[in-house]
C-alpha positions in Angstrom: -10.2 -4.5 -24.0 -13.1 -2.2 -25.2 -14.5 -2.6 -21.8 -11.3 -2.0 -19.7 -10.6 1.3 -21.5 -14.5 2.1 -20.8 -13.9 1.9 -16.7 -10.4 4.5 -17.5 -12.4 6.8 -19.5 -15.8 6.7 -17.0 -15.5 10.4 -15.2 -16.3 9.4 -12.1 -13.4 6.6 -12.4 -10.7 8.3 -14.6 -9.4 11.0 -11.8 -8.5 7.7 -9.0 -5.5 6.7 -12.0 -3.7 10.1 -10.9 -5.2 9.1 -7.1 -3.5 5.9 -7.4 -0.5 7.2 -8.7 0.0 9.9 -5.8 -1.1 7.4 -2.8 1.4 4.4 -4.1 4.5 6.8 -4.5 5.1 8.1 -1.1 4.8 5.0 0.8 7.2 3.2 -1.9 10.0 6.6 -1.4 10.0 5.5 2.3 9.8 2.0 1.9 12.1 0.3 -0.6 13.6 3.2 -2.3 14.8 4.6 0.9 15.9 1.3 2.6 18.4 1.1 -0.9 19.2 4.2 -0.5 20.4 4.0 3.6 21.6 0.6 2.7 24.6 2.1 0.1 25.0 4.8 1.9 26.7 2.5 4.5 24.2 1.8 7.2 23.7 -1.9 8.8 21.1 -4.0 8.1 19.8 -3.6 11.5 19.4 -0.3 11.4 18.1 0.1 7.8 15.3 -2.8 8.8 14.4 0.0 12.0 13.2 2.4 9.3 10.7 0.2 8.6 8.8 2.6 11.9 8.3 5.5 9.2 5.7 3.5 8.0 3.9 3.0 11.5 1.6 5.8 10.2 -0.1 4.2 7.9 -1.0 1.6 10.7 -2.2 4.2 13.0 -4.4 6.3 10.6 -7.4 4.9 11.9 -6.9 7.2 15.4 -7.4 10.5 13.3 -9.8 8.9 10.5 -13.1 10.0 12.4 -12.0 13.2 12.6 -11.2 13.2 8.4 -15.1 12.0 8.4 -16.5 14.8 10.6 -14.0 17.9 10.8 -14.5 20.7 7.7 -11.6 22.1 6.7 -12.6 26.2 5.8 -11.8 25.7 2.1 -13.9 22.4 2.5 -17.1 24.5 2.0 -16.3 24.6 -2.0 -14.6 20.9 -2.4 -16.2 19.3 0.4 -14.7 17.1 3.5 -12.7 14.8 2.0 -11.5 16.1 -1.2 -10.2 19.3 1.4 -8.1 16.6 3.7 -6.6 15.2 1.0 -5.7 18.8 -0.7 -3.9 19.3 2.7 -2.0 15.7 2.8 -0.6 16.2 -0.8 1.1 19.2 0.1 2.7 17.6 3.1 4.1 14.6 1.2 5.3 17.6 -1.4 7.2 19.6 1.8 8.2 16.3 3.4 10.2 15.1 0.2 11.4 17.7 -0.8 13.2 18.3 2.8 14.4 15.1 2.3 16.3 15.6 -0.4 18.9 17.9 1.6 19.9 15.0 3.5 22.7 12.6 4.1 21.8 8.8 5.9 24.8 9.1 7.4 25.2 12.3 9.0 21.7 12.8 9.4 20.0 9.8 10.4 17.6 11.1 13.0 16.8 13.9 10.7 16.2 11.7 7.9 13.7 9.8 10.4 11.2 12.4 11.1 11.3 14.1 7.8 9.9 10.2 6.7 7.7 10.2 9.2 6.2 13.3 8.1 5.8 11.7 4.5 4.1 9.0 6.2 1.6 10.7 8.0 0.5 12.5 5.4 0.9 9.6 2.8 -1.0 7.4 5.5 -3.8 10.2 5.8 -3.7 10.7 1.8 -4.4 7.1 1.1 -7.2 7.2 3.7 -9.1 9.8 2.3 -8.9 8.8 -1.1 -10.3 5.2 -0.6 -12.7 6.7 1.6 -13.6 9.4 -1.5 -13.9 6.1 -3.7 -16.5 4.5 -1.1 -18.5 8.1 -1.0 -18.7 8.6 -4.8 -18.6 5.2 -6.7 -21.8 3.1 -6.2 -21.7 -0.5 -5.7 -21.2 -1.8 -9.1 -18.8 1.0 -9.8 -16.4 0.2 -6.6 -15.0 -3.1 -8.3 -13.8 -1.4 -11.5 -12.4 2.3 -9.3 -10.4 0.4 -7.4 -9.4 -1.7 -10.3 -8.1 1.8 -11.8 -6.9 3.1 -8.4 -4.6 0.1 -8.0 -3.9 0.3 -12.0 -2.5 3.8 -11.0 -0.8 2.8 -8.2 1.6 0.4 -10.0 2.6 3.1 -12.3 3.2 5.1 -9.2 5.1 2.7 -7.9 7.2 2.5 -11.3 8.4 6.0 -10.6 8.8 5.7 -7.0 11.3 2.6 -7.8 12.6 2.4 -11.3 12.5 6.2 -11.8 14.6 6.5 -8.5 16.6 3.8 -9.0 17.2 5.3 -12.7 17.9 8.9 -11.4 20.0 7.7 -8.5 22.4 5.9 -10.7 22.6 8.9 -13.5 22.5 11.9 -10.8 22.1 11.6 -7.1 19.5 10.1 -4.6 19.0 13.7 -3.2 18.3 14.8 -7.0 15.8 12.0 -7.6 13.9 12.7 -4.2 13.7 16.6 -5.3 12.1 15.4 -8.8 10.4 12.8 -6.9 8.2 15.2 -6.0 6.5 16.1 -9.0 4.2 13.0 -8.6 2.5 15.1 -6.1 1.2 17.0 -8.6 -0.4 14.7 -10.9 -2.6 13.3 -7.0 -3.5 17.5 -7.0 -4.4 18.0 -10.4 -6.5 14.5 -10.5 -8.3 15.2 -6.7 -9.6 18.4 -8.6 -11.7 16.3 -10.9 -13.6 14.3 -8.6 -16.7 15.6 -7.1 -17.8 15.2 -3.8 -21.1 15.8 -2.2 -20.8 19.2 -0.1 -22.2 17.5 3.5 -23.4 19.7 6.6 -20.7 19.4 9.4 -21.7 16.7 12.1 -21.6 17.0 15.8 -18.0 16.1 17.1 -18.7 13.4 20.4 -17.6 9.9 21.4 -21.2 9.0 20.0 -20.4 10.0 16.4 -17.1 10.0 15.5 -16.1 6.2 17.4 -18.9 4.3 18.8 -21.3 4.9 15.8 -18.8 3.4 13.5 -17.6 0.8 15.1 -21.2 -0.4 16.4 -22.7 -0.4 12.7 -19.3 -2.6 11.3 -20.3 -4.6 14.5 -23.7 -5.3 13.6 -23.0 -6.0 10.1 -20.1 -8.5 10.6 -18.6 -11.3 12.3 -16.4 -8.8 13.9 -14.3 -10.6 16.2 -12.8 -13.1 13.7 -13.4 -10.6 10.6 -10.3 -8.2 13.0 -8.3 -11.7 13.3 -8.5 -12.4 9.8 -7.3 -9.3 8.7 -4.0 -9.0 11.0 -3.5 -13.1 10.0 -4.0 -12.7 6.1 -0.9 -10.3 4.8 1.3 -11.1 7.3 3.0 -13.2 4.8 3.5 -11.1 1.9 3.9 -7.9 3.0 6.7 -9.4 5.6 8.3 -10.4 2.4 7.9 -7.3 0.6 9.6 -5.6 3.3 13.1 -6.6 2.6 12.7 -7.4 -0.8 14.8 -4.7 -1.9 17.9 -5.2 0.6 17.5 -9.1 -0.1 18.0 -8.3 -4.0 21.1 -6.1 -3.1 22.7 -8.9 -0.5 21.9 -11.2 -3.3 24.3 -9.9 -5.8 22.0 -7.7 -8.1 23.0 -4.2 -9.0 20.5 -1.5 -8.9 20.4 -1.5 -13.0 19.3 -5.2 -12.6 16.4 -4.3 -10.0 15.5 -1.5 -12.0 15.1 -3.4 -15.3 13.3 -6.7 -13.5 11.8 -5.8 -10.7 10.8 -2.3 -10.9 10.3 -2.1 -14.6 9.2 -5.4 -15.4 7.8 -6.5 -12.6 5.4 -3.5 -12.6 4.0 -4.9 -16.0 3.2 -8.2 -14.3 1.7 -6.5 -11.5 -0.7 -4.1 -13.5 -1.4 -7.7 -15.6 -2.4 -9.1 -12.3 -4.4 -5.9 -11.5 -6.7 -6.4 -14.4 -6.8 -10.3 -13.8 -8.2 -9.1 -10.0 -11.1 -6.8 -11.7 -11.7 -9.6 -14.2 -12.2 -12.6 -11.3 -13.7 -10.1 -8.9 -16.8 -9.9 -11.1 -17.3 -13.9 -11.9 -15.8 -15.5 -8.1 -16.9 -14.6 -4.2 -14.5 -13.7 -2.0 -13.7 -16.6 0.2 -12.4 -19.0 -2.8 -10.5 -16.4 -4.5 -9.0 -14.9 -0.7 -8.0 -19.4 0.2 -6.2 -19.4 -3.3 -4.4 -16.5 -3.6 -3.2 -17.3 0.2 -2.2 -20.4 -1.1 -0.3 -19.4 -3.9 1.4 -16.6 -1.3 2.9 -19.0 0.2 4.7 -20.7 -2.9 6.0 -17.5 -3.6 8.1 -17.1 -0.4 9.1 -20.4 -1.1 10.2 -19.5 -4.6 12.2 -16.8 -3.0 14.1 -18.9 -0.7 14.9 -20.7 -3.8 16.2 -17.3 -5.4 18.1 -17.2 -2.4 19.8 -20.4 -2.7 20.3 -19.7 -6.2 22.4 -16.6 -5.9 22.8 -14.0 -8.5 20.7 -15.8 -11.3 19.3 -13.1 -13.3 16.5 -16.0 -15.2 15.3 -17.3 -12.2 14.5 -14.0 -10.8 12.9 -12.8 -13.7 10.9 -16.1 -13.0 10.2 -15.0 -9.5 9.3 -11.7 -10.5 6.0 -12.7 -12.8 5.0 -15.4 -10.0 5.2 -12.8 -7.8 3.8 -9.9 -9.4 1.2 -11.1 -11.4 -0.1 -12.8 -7.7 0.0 -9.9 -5.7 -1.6 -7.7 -8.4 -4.3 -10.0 -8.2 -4.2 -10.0 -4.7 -4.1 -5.9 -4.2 -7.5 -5.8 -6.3 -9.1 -8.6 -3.9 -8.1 -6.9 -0.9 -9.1 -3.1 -1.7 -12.5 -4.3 -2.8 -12.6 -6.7 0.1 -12.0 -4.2 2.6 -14.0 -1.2 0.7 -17.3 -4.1 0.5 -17.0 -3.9 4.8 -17.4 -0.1 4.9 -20.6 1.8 4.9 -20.8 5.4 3.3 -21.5 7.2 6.6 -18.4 6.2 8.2 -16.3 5.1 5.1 -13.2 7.3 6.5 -13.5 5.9 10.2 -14.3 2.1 9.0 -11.6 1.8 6.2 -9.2 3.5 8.2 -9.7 1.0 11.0 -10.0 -1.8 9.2 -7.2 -1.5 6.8 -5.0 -0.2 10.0 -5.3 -4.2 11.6 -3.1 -5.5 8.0 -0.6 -2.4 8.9 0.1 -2.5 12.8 1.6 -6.2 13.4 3.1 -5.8 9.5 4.7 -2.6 10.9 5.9 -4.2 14.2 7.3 -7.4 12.5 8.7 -5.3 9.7 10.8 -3.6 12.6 12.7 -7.4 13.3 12.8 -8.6 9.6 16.4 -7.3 9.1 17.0 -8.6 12.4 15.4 -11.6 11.4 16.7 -12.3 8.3 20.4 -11.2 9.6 19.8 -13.8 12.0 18.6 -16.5 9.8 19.5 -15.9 6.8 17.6 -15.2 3.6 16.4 -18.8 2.5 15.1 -19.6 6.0 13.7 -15.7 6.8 11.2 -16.3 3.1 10.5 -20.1 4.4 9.2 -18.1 7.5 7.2 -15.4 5.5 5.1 -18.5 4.0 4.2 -20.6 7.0 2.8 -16.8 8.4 -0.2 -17.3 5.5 -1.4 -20.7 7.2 -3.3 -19.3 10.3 -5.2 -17.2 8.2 -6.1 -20.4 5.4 -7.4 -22.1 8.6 -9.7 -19.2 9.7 -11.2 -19.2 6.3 -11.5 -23.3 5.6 -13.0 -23.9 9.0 -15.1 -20.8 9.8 -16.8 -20.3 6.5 -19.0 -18.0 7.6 -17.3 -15.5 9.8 -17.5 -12.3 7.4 -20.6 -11.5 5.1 -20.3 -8.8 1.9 
């Protein structure tokens, strides 16, 4: 314990809890607070799973991430390259919610729409530059425990982006809880002004820099071929899943106070618990025995969904499903950050991260766009048996090609 509260109270580490907390909110506003949201408001499931394209940003952040590594913002002089992006992508997300808020899902859908996708460009960017920031500032043995307390901060984002809304939706209003919602934008502001960035001459802007450079020196260091497969193959599974958690817990029978209190509330324990299992395991395992299990144990979850599914409104069984799932993808979310972060180099951390962390959002993003379809069409039981049997490509990459990605 004396340890963990060590990496929180590091300098270098503390600000990326208030980082973690701003990058995790704004994706989680558009995600499964809004999809509840659209759902009681009277939309079809159809159309609430097409919202899933807000998010098509965060897929597509690699096309503007060599430009974060290379472009200097004027005030980016005094806080450097990075640090200035991110300064400008906070206040976006702030602008973007807080239009938001104003609206009705079903008078103003298309509205509604853009004024997302706004979030998500800037939430997209935000998140970006801030695990780019961690790669620039934390040394090697440092990167395991920062993202430990980045993703530590993102669950308590998450917590407010969820059970806060779901709490001040069901006391006040939706539009009132996206107006307050806000505030969490602050806490990302005040933390970014505590890091400290190298100032870095500006770089000549060409092809040569900003794409082939990158891409070339991830090339020369990797398997890269089957290294890009892996990573659109390995969170298929879960974050298919995760995309229609939320409408799946409201067809299911549970009230918003009951996905508050479990999955939000609780389940955002189990998740930080699983966070600080990740740091502890990262540190004593490699990577490809820790990525095969936790892919294994993916798939169980979907399954134990399914059974949820069967099961109906069953408020112990979900509670069950909750820790399963929680505590693995917390576990999980540590893994894959430091996975992804270990690939990058510091001279194109931005450009690298951005692309690689892109090839886990793009066919997530497309597929997330025919999950309500999907799971309309199937039905719930059958759409999570589907989610699981998406992990097994990715388990096969990884038992038969054992060497196709080197950290």
């Amino acid at each position: 314990m004396s340890n963990f509260l060590k990496k929180f109270l590091n300098p270098k580490i503390l600000p990326f809890l208030g980082l973690g907390i701003a990058v995790q909110a704004p994706i989680n506003l558009i995600g499964g607070s809004l999809k509840l949201w659209t759902r009681e408001s009277g939309l079809n499931l159809a159309t609430v799973g097409v919202f899933a394209a807000v998010t098509m940003p965060y897929s597509l952040k690699f096309l503007w991430a060599p430009f974060i590594d290379r472009i200097n913002l004027p005030w980016a002089k005094t806080m450097g390259v990075k640090r200035a992006w991110c300064l400008l992508f906070q206040l976006g997300i702030l602008a973007g919610l807080w239009f938001i808020s104003f609206l009705n899902p079903l008078q103003d859908v298309w509205p509604l729409f853009f004024g997302c996708l706004l979030i998500a460009i800037c939430g997209a960017s935000q998140a970006l530059t801030v695990d780019a920031l961690k790669i620039d500032i934390l040394n090697d043995s440092e990167l395991t425990d920062g993202t430990t307390v980045k993703e530590f901060g993102g669950r308590v984002g998450y917590l407010g982006a969820t059970a806060g809304m779901l709490a001040m939706a069901h006391f006040l209003s939706w539009n009132t809880a996206y107006k307050i919602s806000s505030v969490m934008m602050i806490v990302g502001i005040i933390s970014l002004m505590f890091t400290k960035e190298p100032i870095s001459k500006p770089e000549p802007i060409n092809f040569n820099t900003t794409i082939k450079m990158p891409l070339m020196d991830l090339w020369n260091r990797q398997n890269f071929p089957l290294l890009c497969l892996f990573i659109v193959l390995y969170k298929l599974c879960n974050g298919m899943l995760g995309s229609m958690a939320w409408p799946f817990y409201h067809d299911n029978g549970f009230t918003d106070l009951d996905i508050m209190k479990v999955s939000s509330i609780f389940g955002t324990i189990m998740t930080a618990l699983g966070i600080c299992c990740g740091g502890f395991v990262l540190h004593r395992f490699k990577f490809k025995p820790l990525l095969f299990t936790l892919g294994c144990i993916e798939i169980l979850t979907s399954f134990a969904f399914a059974g949820l599914a069967l099961a109906g409104r069953s408020i112990p069984l979900f509670v069950l499903v909750i820790i399963f799932d929680n505590i693995v993808g917390g576990i999980g979310s540590a893994v894959w950050v430091v996975f992804i972060s270990r690939m990058c180099s510091r001279n194109f951390s931005a450009t690298q991260f951005g692309f690689l962390d892109a090839l886990t959002m793009i066919p997530l993003t497309l597929l997330g766009m025919l999950s309500g379809w999907l799971a309309q069409t199937l039905g719930w039981p059958a759409f999570f048996i589907l989610t699981g049997y998406l992990m097994i490509p990715a388990l096969c990459l990884i038992y038969f090609k054992k060497n196709f990605f080197r950290t």
